[in-house]
N, C-alpha and C positions, 0 to 999 in steps of 0.2 A: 342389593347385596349379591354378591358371589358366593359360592359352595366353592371348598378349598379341603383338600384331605393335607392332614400333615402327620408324619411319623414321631413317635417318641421313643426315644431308648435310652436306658441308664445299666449303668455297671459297677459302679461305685459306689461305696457310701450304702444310704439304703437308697436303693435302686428303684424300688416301689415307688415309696416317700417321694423321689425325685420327681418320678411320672407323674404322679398322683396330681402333688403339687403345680405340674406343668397345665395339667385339665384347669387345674385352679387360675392360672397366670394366662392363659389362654381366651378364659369366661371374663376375665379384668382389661383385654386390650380393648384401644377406643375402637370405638365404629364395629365390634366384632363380636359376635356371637356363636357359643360350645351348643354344637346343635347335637352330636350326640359323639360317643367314645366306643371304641371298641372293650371287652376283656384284655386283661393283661396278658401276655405270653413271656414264658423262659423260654427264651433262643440260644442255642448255642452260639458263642461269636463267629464273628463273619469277617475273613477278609487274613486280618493278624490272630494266630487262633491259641497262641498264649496268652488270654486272658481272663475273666471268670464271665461267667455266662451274663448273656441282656436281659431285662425285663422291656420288651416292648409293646407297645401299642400302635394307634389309628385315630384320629381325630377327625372330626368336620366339622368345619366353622362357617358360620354367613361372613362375610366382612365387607367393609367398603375402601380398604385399606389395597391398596396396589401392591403387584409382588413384589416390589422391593421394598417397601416399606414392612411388608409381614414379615419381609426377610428378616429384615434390620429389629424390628420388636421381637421374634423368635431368639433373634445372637443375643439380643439383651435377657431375655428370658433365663438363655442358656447360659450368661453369664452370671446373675443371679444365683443361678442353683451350684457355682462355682466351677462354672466349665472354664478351661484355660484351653484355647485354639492355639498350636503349637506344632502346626504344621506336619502333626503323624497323619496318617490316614489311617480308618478302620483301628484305633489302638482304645484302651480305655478310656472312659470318658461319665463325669457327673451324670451329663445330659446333650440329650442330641436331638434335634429339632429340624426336620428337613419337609418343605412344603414338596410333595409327591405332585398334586394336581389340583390345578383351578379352570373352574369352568369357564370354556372359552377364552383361555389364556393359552398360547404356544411363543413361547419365549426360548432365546437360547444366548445367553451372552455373556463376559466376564464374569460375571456375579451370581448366575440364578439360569437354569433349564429350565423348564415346564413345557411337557410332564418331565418328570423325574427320568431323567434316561436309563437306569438298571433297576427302575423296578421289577421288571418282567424277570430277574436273577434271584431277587430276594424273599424266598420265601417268610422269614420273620418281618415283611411289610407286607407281601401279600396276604397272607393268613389272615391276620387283623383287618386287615384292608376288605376283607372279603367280607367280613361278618356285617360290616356297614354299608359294603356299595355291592354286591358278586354283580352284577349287570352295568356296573362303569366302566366305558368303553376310554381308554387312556390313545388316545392320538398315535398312530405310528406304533403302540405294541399290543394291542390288541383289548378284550374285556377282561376282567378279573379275575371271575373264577373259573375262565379258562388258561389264563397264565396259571396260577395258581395248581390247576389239576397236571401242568408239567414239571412241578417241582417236586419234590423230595422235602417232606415235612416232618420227617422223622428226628428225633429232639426237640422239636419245639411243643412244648407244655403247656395249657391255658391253667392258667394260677388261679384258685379260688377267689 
């Protein structure tokens, strides 16, 4: 199996419920195991900034499932929980699913980066990401919770 971190985020709907549910559809792919989850966070949005705020998380799963195939079961995931891909970037969205990092994977093509190229910008993926890995070292940007200690974490909330 692989160790694979993936981001969650929802803004829609209930945003929670979304998430929540993703933990759930994450523990049901084949070959793949929810080894543990970060806390939820309210993030401010990021990117388009008229819209209501994220609820995000952190995931890490075993899998034996190739990046493109996790790809491919996370879109389906994301379609489920009624995400329509429509070409906005950063705009609202049901649910959002982005594999960050798999171990001993460096990938870069059409479809799929690994690692995640802007993590080291994102504070509402570092954050979470931190409570699970702070000593995973991400290929070409460094470890975590020292990305993490260069950003500006101010608005983002750990949710009950």
């Amino acid at each position: 199996m692989t160790e694979a971190y993936i981001a969650l985020g929802s803004n829609l709907g209930n945003a929670r419920g979304h998430v929540l549910g993703a933990f759930d559809a994450l523990a049901r792919l084949p070959g793949t195991q929810l080894l543990a989850h970060s806390p939820l966070y309210l993030t401010p949005p990021w990117g388009m900034l008229e819209q209501p705020p994220f609820v995000n998380a952190v995931a890490r799963v075993g899998t034996t499932l190739s990046p493109h195939a996790l790809l491919d079961a996370l879109l389906a995931i994301e379609r489920a929980a009624g995400r329509v891909r429509d070409g906005e970037r950063w705009g609202p969205r049901t649910l959002d699913l982005d594999i960050l990092h798999m171990d001993g994977v460096a990938l870069d093509d059409e479809r799929l980066s690994l690692p995640h190229p802007r993590i080291r910008d994102r504070a509402f993926v570092l954050l979470p990401l931190n409570d699970l890995a702070p000593d995973l070292a991400l290929p070409g940007q460094g470890r975590v919770a020292d990305l993490l200690a260069m950003l500006d974490t101010a608005g983002l909330e750990r949710l009950p």
